[in-house]
N, C-alpha and C positions, 0 to 999 in steps of 0.2 A: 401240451400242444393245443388242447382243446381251445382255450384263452386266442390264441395267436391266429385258431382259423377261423374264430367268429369275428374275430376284428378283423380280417383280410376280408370276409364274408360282406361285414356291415359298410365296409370300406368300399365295395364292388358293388352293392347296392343303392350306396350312396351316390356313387358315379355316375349310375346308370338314371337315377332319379334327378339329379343336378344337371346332369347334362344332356343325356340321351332322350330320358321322358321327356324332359321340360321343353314344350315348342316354344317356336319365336312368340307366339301368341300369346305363351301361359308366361312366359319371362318378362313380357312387355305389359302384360294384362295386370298381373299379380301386383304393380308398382302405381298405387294410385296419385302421382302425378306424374304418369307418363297421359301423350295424347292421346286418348281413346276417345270413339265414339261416347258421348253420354247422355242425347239425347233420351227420351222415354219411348221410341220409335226404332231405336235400336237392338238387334238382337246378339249384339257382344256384351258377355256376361260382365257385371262392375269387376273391379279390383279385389273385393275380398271373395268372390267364386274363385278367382286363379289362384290365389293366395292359399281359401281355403284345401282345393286339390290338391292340389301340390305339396304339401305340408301333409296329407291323406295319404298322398301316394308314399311318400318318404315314412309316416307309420305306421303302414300297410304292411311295406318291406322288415321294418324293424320287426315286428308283431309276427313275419313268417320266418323270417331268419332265428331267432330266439323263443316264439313262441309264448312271448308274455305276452296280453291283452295291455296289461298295466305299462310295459314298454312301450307299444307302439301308440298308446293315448299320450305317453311323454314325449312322447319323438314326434309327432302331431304338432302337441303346443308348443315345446320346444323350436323344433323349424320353422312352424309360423312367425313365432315373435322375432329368432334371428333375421327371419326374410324381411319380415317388415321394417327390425332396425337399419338393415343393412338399406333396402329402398327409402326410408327415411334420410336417408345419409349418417345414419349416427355414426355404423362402422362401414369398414370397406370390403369388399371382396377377403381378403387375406383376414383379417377376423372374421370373417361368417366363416371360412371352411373352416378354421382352427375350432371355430367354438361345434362345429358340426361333428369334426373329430375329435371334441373332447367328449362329446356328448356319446357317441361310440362306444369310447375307453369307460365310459362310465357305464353304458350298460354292459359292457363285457365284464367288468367289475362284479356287477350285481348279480350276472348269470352266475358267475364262477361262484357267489356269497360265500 
């Protein structure tokens, strides 16, 4: 049952970090062509500070739920680059969560080894 609670686990943190942590700001900020400030006068952070956070925040959570360093440095780059594809438009909404929860299933995988 161990398997079953760390993925409800990484599933609930995931939540929390997708939707609750993420402000309008870090949502809208993270997407570098949305319209932000970009002046050099400005003190809204560019595109890859939200981007960067955000993607910290999400392998901060993995790194305490699981307790591997090496997990929550993969769950870092991993979010990052889906976020940016998905801002990119490459994918849409419904593949960024899938590939977020395969990414999950893979570190329950490796914990369980």
């Amino acid at each position: 049952m161990l398997g079953f609670e760390l993925f409800f686990q990484l599933l609930v943190g995931h939540a929390l970090a997708d939707f609750v942590l993420q402000s309008d700001a870090m949502g809208r900020g993270k997407n570098r062509h949305n319209n932000i400030p970009k002046d050099a006068d400005s003190s809204f952070p560019r595109w890859y500070y939200w981007l960067s956070a955000h993607a910290l925040i999400h392998g901060g959570i993995v790194y305490l739920l699981t307790g591997s360093l090496a997990l929550g440095l993969i769950e870092t780059f991993a979010h990052g680059l889906i976020d940016f594809a998905k801002c990119e438009g490459k994918i849409g909404l419904n593949t960024d969560q899938a590939l977020h929860i395969a990414c999950k299933i893979a570190y329950v995988l490796v914990v369980l080894g």
